[in-house]
VOTIVEX-385030 format. One record per residue (C-alpha): residue in three letters; x, y, z. Coordinates in steps of 0.05 Angstrom, whole numbers, padded with zeros to 5 digits, always signed. Last residue first. Example, Ala and Ser with C-alpha at 12.3 -4.5 7.8 and 13.67 -1.06 7.14 Angstrom:
BEGIN
SER+00273-00021+00143/ALA+00246-00090+00156/
***
This chain:
BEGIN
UNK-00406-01496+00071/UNK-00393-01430+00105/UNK-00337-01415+00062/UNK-00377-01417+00000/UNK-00431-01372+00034/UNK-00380-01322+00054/UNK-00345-01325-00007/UNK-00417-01322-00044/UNK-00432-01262+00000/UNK-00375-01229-00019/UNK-00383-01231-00090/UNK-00450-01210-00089/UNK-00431-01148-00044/UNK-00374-01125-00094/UNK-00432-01132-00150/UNK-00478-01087-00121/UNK-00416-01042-00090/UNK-00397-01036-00171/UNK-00466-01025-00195/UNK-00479-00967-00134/UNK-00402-00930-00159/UNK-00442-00935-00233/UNK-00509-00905-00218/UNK-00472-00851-00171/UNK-00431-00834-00241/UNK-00496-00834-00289/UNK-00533-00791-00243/UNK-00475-00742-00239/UNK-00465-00741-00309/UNK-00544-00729-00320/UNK-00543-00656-00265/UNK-00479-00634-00281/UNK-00502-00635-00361/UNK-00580-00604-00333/UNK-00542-00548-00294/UNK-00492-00533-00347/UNK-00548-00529-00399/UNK-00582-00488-00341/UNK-00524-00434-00344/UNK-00532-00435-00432/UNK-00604-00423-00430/UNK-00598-00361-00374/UNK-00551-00319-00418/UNK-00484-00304-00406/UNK-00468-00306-00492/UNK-00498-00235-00504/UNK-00451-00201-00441/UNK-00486-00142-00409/UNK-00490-00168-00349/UNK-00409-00157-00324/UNK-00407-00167-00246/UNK-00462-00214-00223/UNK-00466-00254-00304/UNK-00386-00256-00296/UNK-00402-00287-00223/UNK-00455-00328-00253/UNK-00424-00358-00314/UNK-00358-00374-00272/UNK-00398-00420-00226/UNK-00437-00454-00282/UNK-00376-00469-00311/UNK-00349-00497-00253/UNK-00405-00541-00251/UNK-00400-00565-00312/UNK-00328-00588-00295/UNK-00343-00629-00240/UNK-00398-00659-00279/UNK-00344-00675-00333/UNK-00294-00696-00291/UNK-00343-00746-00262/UNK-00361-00782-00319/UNK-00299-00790-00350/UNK-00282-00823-00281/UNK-00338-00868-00291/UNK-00320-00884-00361/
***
């Protein structure tokens, strides 16, 4: 999931990148409008949340288990 998670907000940001250099260079295109760039931005924006939330959940629960091994040897 959390790699899922970061391919997507990696691509989505692409995306956005192509849809402003065609926007710079061709601007008459109908589909290059400014709804469909911050769709990108708001779908790099959530799968990037989501990802960080997941990598801190997994140091969380990394740190608990190391402090009850440390605890556990300490006793």
């Amino acid at each position: 999931m959390k790699n899922i998670l970061k391919y997507v907000s990696i691509s989505a940001l692409v995306l956005f990148g192509l849809l402003i250099a065609e926007y710079k260079f061709y601007n008459n295109l109908s589909f290059n409008n400014g709804d469909l760039r911050n769709l990108f931005v708001l779908i790099y924006l959530f799968t990037n949340l989501k990802y960080y939330q997941y990598v801190v959940k997994e140091k969380d629960e990394l740190i608990e288990n190391l402090n009850d091994q440390l605890a556990n040897n300490n006793q």
